[in-house]
C-alpha positions in Angstrom: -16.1 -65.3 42.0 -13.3 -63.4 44.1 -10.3 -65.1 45.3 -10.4 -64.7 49.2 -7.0 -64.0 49.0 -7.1 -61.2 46.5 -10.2 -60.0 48.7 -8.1 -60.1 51.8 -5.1 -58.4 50.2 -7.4 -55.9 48.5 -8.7 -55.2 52.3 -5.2 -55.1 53.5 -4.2 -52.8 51.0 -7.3 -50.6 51.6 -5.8 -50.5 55.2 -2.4 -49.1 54.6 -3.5 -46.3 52.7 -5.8 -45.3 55.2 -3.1 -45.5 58.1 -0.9 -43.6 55.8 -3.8 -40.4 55.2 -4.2 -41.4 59.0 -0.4 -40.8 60.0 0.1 -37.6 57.4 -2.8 -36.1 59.0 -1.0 -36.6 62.7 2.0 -35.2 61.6 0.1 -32.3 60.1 -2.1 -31.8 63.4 1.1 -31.8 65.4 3.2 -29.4 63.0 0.7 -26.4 63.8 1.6 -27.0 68.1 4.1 -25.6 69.5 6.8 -28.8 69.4 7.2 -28.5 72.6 5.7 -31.5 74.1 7.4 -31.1 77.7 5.6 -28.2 78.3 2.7 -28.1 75.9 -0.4 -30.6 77.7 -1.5 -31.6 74.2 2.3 -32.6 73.2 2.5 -35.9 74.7 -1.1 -36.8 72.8 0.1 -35.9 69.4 3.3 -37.7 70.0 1.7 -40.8 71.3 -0.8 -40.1 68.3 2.1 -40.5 65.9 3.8 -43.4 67.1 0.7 -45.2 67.5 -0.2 -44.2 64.2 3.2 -45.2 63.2 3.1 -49.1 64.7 -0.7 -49.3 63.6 0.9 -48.4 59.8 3.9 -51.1 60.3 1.9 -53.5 60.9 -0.1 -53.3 58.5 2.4 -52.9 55.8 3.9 -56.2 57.2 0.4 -57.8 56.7 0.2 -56.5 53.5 3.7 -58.2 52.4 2.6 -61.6 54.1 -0.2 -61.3 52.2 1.6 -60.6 48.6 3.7 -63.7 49.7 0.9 -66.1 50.0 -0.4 -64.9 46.7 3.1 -65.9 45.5 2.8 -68.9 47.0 -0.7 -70.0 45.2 0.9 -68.7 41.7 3.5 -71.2 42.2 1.1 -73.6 43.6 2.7 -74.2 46.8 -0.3 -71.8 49.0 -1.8 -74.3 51.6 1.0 -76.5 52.3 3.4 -76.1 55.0 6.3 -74.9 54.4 8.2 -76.9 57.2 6.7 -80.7 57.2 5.2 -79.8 53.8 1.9 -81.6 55.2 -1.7 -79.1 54.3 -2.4 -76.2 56.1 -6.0 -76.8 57.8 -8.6 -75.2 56.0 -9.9 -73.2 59.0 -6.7 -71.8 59.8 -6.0 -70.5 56.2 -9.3 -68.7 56.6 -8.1 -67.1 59.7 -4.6 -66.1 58.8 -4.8 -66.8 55.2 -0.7 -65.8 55.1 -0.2 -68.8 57.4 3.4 -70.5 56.3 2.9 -73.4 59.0 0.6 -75.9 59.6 -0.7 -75.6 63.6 1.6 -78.6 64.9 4.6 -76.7 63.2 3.8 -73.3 64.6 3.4 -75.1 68.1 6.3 -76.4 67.8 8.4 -72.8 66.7 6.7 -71.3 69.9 8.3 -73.3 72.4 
């Protein structure tokens, strides 16, 4: 059986080289205008286009890295505790953010 974490890093993964095709193809669409995005109506959509595609890729790329992190983590057998009390990470919310470093109370607690 998979490791949900491999899956979820396999997804992430996926992800970024998808928003990557996604961004080169912006970039591309946007060299064949005229550049001139003050006077061109289409200019402000491809550079919105870009640096949403841009943020979209970030994240994703950060996601990814949390995500090689937490694999770390369970090599070195320390995935699912908390790394500021130490205590266990509740199952459900490894499931939902399964690069979670803090157990809920000590993410509460880093939000105030």
């Amino acid at each position: 059986m998979t490791d949900p974490l491999e899956s979820t890093r396999a997804a992430a993964a996926e992800r970024v080289v998808a928003l990557r095709r996604e961004l080169a193809d912006v970039i591309s669409s946007a060299s064949s205008t005229t550049g001139d995005d003050e006077h061109d109506p289409e200019g402000a959509t491809i550079g919105f286009e870009r640096a949403q595609a841009q943020a979209l890729l970030d994240q994703a790329v950060a996601a990814l890295a949390d995500l090689d992190a937490a694999l770390e983590r369970q090599r070195a057998g320390a995935y699912g505790s908390c790394a500021e009390c130490g205590r266990p990470i509740g199952t459900e919310r490894l499931a939902a953010r399964p690069a979670a470093l803090r157990c809920i109370a000590c993410e509460s607690s880093r939000r105030r």
